[in-house]
ZAMARGU-4260 file (C-alpha; in steps of 0.2 Angstrom, whole numbers, plus 5000, padded with zeros to 4 digits):
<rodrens>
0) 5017/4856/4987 | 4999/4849/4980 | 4998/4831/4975 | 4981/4826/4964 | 4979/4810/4957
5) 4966/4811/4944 | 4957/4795/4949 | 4951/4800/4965 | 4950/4818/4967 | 4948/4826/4949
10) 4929/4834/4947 | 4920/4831/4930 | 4910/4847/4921 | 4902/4846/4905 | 4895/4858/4896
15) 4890/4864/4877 | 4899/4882/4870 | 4886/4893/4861 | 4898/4889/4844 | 4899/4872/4843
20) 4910/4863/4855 | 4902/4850/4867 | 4914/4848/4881 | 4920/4836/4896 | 4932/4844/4908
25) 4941/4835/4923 | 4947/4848/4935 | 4963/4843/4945 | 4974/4855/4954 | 4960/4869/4963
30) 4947/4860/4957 | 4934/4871/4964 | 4940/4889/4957 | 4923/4891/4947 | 4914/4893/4962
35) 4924/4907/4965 | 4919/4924/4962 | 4929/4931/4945 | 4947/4936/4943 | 4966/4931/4944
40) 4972/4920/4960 | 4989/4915/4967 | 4986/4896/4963 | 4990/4883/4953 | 4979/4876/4942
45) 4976/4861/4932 | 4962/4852/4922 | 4959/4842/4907 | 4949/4848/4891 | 4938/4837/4882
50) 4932/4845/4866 | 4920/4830/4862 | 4914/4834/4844 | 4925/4829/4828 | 4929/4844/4820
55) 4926/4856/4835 | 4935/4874/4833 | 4942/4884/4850 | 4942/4901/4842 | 4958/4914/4844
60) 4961/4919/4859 | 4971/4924/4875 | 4972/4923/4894 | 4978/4933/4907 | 4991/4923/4913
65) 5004/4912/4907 | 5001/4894/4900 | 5006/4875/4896 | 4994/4865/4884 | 4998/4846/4886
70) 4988/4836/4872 | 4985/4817/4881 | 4971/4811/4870 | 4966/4814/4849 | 4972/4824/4836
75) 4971/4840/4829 | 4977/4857/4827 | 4983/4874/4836 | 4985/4887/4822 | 4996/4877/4809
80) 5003/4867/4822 | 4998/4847/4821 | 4992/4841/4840 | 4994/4821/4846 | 4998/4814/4863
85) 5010/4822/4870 | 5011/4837/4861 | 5016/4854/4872 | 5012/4870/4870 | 5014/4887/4881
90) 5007/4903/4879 | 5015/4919/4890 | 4999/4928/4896 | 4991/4939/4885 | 4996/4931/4869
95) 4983/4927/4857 | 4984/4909/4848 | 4972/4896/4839 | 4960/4891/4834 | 4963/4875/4840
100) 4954/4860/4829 | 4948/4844/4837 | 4951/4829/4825 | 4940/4814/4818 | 4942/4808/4835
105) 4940/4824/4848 | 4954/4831/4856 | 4958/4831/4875 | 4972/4841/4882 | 4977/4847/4899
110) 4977/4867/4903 | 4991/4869/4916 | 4993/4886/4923 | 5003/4894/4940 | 4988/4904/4943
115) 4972/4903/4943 | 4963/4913/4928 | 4944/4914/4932 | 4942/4930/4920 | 4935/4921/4905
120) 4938/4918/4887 | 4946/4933/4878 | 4941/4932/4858 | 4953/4939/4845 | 4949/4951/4837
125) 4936/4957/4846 | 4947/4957/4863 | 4962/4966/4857 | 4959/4981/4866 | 4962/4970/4882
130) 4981/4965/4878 | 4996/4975/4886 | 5006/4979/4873 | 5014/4967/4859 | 5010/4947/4861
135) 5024/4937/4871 | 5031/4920/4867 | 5023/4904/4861 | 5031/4886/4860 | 5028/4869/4854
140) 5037/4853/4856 | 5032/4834/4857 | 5036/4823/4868 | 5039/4807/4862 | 5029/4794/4874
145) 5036/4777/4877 | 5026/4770/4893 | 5031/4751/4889 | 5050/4754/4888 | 5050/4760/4906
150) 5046/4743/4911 | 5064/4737/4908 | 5075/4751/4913 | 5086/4752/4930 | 5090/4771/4928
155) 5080/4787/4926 | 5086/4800/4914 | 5079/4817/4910 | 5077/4822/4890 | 5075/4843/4889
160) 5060/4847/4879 | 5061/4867/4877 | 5077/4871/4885 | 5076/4882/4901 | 5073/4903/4896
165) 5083/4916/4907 | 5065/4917/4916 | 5064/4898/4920 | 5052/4893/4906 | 5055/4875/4901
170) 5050/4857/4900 | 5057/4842/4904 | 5052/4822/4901 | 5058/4811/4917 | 5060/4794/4916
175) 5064/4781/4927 | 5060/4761/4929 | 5051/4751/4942 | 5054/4757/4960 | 5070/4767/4953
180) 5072/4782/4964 | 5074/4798/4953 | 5074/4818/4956 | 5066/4831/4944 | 5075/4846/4937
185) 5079/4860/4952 | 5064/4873/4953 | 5074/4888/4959 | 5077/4901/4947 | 5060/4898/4941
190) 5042/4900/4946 | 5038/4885/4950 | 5033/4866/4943 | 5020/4858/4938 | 5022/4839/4935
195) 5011/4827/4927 | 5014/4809/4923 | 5013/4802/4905 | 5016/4784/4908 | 5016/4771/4920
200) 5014/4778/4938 | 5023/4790/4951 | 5026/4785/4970 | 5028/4800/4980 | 5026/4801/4998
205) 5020/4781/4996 | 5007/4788/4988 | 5003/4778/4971 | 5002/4793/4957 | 4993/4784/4942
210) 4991/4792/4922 | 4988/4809/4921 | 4991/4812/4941 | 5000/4831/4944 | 5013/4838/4957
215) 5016/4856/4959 | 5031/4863/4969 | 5035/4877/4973 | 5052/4886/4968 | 5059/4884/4985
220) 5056/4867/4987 | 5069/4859/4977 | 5070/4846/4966 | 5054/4832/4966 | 5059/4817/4972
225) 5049/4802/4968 | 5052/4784/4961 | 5043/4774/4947 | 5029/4762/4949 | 5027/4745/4948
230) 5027/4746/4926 | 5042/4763/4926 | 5036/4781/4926 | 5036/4792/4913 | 5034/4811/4920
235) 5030/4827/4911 | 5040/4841/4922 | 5032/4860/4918 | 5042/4875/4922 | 5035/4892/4921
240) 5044/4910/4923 | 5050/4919/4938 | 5036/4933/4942 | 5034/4948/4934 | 5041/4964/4944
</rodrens>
């Protein structure tokens, strides 16, 4: 299990694409994997993307591994998919999607993965050669954010997002009111979580989780227990698929 809260141990890198984008990244879970030298690690990894400039196109493209795509901040597009806070998208590895639009305001979305992808920006068409056979799945959903209602519940509940695939591919939305002790979905049978809170704050281990914060566990953890912060917790529970033999 890896616990990052985003206020005190995310790293900030910022950087300009030779097309256009101006960007400001914040990089949680395996913060350091660009110092590494290039290729596919056995990590998790999580990190925030600021496309900064209105109007800022992602082009096409696909990675190596599977994805989620959590949208936190702006508005925008993915192909002809509308993107606001919390919009969720995955991607199975080696799927092309986009391009992906920043609005009048920018966009800023998190890029979740169970492995670390350090093999670069694969551009469509001209990377097509690169893919393994057909493309895989993609999925979108929205999560519908209500951090001030947490405030007054007594209970936690769990609202299914993209119901759970024969692999373990899902999401879920926890939430739970102030100091109300809650569990998470049951990792086994997957590959693993990643958590990230959407509202209010997360205590775990008593360690105060604020906005934004993530949790990975394992598939043979079990379930994440945790209880809500001062204001409720709102928690966005990420489930990707079992490995590939």
């Amino acid at each position: 299990m890896a616990t990052v809260a985003i206020s005190t141990q995310a790293r900030e890198r910022r950087y300009a694409s030779e097309d256009g984008p101006s960007y400001r990244n914040h990089y949680l879970l395996n913060p350091n994997f660009h110092d590494r030298e290039p290729g596919i690690y056995d990590e998790p990894c999580a990190f925030i993307v600021g496309v900064l400039n209105a109007g800022g196109v992602i082009h096409p493209h696909f990675h190596k591994v599977d994805q989620f795509q959590v949208v936190v901040a702006g508005d925008g597009t993915i192909g002809k998919h509308p993107l606001k806070p919390i919009t969720v998208h995955y991607t199975d590895a080696y799927t092309p999607y986009g391009p992906i639009v920043a609005g009048p305001k920018g966009l800023h979305f998190f890029t979740i993965r169970m492995q670390t992808d350090f093999t670069g920006f694969h551009r469509m068409p001209e990377a097509r050669h690169e893919m393994k056979g057909k493309a895989g799945r993609t999925a979108t959903c929205e999560a519908v954010a209500e951090p001030s209602s947490t405030l007054y519940r007594k209970d936690a509940a769990i609202e299914t997002l993209l119901a759970p695939s024969d692999d373990g591919v899902g999401a879920f939305l926890l939430r739970a009111g102030p100091e109300v002790e809650a569990a998470a979905p049951d990792p086994k049978g997957t590959g693993g979580q990643i958590h990230v809170v959407t509202g209010g704050s997360a205590i775990h281990k008593g360690q105060e989780l604020p906005l934004w914060s993530c949790i990975h566990v394992s598939d043979n953890e079990g379930p994440l227990a945790l209880r809500g912060g001062p204001s409720g917790l709102e928690l966005l529970v990420l489930q990707f698929a079992q490995k590939r033999k």
